[in-house]
C-alpha positions in Angstrom: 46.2 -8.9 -26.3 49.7 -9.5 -26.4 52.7 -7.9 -24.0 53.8 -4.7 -24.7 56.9 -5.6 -23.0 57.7 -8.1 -25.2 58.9 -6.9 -28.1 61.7 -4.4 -26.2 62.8 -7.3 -25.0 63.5 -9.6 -28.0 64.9 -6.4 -29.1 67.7 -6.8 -26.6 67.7 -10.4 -27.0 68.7 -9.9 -30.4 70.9 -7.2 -30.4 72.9 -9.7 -28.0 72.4 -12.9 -30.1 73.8 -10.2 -32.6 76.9 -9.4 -30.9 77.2 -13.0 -29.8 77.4 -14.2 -32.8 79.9 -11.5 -34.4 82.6 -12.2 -31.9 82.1 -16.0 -32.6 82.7 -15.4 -36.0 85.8 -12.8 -35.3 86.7 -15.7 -33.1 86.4 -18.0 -35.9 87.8 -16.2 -38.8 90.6 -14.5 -37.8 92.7 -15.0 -40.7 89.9 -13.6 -42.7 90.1 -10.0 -44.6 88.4 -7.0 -42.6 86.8 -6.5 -45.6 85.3 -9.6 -45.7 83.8 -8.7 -41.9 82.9 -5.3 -42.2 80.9 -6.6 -45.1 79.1 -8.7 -42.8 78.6 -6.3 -40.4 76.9 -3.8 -42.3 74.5 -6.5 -44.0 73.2 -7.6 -39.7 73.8 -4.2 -38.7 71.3 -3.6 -42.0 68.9 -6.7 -41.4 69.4 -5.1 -37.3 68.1 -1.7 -38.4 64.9 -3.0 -40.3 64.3 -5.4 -37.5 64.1 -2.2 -34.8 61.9 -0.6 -37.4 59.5 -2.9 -37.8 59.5 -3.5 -33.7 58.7 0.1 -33.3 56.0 0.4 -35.6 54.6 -2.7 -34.0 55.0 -1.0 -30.7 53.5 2.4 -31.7 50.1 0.4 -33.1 50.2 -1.5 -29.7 50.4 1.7 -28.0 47.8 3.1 -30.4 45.3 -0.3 -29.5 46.3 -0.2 -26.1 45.0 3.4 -25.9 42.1 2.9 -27.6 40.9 0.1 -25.0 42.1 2.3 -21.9 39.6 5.0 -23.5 36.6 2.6 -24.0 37.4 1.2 -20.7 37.4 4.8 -19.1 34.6 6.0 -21.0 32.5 3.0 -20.1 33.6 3.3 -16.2 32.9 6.8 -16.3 29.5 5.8 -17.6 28.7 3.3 -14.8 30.0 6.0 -12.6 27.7 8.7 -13.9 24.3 5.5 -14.5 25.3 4.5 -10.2 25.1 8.7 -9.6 22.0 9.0 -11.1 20.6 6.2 -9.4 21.8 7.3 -6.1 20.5 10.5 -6.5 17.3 8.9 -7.2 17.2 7.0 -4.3 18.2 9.9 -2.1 16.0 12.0 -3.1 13.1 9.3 -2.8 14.6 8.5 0.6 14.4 12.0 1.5 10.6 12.8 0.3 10.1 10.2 2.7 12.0 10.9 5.6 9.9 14.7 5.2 6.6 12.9 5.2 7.6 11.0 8.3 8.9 14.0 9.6 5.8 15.8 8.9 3.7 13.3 10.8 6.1 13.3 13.8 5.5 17.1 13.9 1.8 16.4 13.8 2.1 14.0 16.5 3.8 15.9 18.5 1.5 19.0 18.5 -1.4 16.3 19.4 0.8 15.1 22.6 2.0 18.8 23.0 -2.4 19.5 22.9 -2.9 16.3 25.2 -0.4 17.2 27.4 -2.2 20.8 28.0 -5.9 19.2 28.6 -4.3 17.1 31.1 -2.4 19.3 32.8 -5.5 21.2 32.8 -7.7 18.2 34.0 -5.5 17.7 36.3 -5.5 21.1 38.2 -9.7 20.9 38.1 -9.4 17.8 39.8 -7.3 19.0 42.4 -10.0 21.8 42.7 -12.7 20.5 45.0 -15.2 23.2 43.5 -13.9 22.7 39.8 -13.9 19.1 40.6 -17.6 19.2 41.7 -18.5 21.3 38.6 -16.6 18.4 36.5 -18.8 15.6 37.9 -22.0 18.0 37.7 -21.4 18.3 33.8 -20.8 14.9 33.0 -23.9 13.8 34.9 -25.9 16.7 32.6 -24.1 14.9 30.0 -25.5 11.2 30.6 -29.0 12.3 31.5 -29.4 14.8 28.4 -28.6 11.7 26.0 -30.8 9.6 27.7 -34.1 11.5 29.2 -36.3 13.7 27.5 -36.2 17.5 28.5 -39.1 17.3 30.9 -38.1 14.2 32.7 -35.4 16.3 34.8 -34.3 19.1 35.6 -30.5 20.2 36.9 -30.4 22.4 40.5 -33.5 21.8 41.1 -35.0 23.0 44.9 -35.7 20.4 47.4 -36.8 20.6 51.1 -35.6 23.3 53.1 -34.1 25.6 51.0 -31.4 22.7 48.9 -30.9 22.3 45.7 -30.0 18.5 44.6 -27.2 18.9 40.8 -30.1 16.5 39.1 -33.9 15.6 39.9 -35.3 12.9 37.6 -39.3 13.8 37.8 -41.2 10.2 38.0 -44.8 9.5 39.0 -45.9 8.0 42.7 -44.9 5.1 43.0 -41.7 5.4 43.1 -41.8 9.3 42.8 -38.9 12.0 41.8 -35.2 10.6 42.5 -32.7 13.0 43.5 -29.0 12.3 42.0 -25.8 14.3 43.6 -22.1 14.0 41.7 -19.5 13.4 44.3 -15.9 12.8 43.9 -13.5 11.7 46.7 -10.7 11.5 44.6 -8.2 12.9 47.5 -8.4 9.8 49.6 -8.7 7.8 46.5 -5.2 8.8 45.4 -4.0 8.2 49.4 -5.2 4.9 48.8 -3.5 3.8 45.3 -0.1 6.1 46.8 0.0 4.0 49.4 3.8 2.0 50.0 3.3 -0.6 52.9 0.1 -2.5 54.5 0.2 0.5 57.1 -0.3 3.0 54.8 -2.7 1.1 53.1 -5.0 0.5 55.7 -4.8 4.3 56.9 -6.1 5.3 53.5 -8.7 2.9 53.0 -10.1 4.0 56.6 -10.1 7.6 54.7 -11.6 6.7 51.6 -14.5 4.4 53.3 -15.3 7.7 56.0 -15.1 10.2 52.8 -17.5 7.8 50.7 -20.3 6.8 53.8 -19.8 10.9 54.5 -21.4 11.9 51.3 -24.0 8.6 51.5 -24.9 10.2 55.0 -25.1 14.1 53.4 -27.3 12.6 50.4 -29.4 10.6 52.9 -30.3 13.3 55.1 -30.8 16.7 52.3 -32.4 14.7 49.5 -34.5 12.5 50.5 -37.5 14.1 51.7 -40.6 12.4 52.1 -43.6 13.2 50.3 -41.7 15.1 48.0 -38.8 12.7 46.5 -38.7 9.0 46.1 -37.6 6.9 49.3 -34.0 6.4 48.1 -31.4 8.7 46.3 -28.2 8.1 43.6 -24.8 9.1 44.4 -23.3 9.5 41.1 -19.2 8.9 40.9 -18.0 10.2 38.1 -14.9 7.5 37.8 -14.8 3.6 37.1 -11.7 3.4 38.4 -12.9 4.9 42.3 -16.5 2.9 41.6 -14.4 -0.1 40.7 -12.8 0.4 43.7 -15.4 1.0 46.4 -17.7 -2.4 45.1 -14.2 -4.4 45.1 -12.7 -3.5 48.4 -15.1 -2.0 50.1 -17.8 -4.2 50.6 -18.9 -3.2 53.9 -18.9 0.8 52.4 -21.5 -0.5 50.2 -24.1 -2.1 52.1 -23.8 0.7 55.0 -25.3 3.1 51.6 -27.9 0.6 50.8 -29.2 0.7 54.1 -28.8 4.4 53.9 -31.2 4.2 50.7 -28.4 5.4 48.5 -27.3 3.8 45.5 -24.0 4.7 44.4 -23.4 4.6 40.5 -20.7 5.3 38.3 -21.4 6.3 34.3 -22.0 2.9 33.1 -24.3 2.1 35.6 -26.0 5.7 35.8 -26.4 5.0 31.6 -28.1 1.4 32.4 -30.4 2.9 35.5 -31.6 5.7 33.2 -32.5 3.3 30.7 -34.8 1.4 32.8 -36.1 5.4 34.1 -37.1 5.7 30.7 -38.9 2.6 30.3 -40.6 3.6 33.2 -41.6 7.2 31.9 -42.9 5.4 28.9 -45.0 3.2 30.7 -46.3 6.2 32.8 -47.3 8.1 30.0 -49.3 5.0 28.4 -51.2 4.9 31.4 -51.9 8.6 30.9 -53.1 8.3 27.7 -54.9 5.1 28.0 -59.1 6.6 28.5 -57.6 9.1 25.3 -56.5 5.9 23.5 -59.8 4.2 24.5 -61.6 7.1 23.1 -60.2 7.1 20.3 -60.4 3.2 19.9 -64.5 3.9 20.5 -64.5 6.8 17.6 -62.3 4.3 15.4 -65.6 1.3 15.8 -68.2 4.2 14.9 -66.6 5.3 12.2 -66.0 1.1 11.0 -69.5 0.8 11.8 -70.7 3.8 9.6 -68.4 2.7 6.8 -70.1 -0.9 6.5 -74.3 0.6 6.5 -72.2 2.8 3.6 -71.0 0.0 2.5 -74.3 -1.8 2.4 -76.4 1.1 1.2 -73.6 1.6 -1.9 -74.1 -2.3 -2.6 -77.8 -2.1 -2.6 -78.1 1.1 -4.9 -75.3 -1.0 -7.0 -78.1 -4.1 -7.0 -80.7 -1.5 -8.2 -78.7 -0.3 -10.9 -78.3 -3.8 -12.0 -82.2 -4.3 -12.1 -82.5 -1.3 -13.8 -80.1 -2.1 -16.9 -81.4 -5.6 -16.8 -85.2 -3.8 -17.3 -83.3 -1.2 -20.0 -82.2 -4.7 -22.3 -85.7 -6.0 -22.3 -87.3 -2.6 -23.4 -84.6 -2.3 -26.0 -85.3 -5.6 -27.3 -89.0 -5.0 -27.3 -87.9 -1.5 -29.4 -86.0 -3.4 -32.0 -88.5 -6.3 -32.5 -91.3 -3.8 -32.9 -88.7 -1.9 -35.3 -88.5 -4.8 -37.2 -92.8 -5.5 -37.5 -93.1 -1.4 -38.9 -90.5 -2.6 -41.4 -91.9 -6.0 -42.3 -95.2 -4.1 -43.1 -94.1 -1.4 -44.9 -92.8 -4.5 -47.1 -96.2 -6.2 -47.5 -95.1 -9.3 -45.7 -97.9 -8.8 -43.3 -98.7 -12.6 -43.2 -95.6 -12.9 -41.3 -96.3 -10.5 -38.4 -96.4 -11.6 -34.5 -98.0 -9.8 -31.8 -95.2 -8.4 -29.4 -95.6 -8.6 -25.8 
């Protein structure tokens, strides 16, 4: 595209080479007639004119072209502007759908903390209930032994000795007889003990965890093991890994003072493995109960075989019979058609040919 400044300015240029070149030639031709000049003058001031004309019109079709391409160009920038809105819009709006999903499951999260923070605050204050807290270990032993046991194996507050009541009795036969299992929860000293902030503190704590833990094997010992009535050792069920965990890490001594006590002390893992094994056992039991029915029924099972084979033998012989029979029927047949076949050979008068039949 060429300058639109340059033809204004050749315009000037020439209007000065114009002048220029007049007083050179009034310079030059001074003794000349005026007439002579002004002749002159008219024909550049003439040639001058046409010159301006045709750099206007030249100017006004730059003008014209140079307006055009400002239009395209704005039109087409416009449409970029418009295509880049769209898109952005686009993208907003996508970026927004998402931003509401991902608010939507934030909101859903938090109700599910907001949820899990109310069960623990409320697990929380029936743990620091000792009766609510003994109830909580109660159930979740109900829990493990319902799974586990069938209904009669057990049975929940049952009565024992001298007016007691044990949370669980598993019912097995002599030996080893009916175990008794009690829930208990020290969790007091257990939280003294993992609150603890120096070695003296510590060792304070552990002394009360270790007395709270061999004060319940002592209570077991002496209200549920009775004898005649239960088996000679009892289950102290703790309802926590984290205090069993505890106890058989740290608290070694804690532990063999209960097995002399004839306590075992479980937690749920264990409890699941030891009732198990009970049920093995109860298996077992009732196989022995029902081994003079099996034998019985064993004895009716060889009568009945033995009955089925004289059946057997009698149906084979009636089936051997049958055999002779038909075997009897094709001779007396045979004898029919050959004696058939005489009648009809003499009706013929082909007597000479006729054989006695046996």
């Amino acid at each position: 595209m060429e300058n639109p400044f340059l033809f204004p300015v050749l315009a000037g240029a020439l209007a000065l080479g114009v002048g220029v070149l007049v007083t050179w030639l009034v310079l030059r031709t001074g003794s000349a007639s005026s007439g002579e000049l002004s002749g002159r003058l008219a024909q550049m001031a003439d040639s001058l004119a046409a010159q301006q004309a045709q750099l206007a019109e030249r100017l006004q079709s730059q003008e014209r072209q140079l307006g055009r391409v400002l239009e395209e160009r704005l039109s087409d920038m416009g449409k970029r502007l418009n295509d880049g809105l769209d898109q952005s819009s686009l993208r907003t709006g996508a970026t927004l759908s998402e931003l509401r999903e991902r608010l939507a499951v934030i909101d859903s999260a938090q109700a599910n903390i907001a949820q899990l923070s109310e069960r623990m605050v409320s697990l929380q204050d029936i743990l620091s209930n000792k009766q609510a807290r003994g109830a909580f270990g109660e159930i979740q032993l109900q829990d493990l032994i319902s799974q586990v046991l069938p209904p009669q194996a057990y049975e929940f507050q049952a009565p024992i000795g001298e007016r007691r009541r044990v949370d669980c009795l598993i019912k097995l036969p002599r030996p080893p007889g009916s175990i008794a299992i009690d829930a208990k929860f020290p969790l007091e000293s257990f939280h003294q003990l993992r609150s603890a902030k120096d070695d003296a503190e510590r060792t304070q704590a552990g002394r009360a965890f270790a007395t709270a833990v061999l004060t319940h094997v002592r209570d077991i010992s002496e209200k549920y093991i009775v004898p005649g009535e239960t088996a000679e050792s009892a289950l102290m069920f703790l309802p926590s890994e984290s205090v069993y965990a505890e106890l058989y890490a740290n608290f070694p001594e804690v532990v063999e003072k209960s097995y002399r006590a004839r306590v075992w002390i479980v937690s749920p893992t264990t409890l699941m493995a030891t009732l198990t094994t009970i049920r093995a056992v109860l298996k077992d039991a009732r196989m022995r109960e029902q081994a003079d029915v099996i034998q019985a029924q064993v004895r009716h099972l060889l009568d009945d075989v033995k009955r089925l084979a004289e059946r057997a033998g009698n149906l084979e012989k009636h089936f051997t019979q049958a055999s002779d029979d038909l075997r009897l029927l094709k001779v007396s047949v045979d004898k029919v058609v050959r004696h058939s076949e005489q009648v009809e050979a003499i009706q013929l008068g082909d007597s000479g040919k006729t054989e006695d039949v046996v």
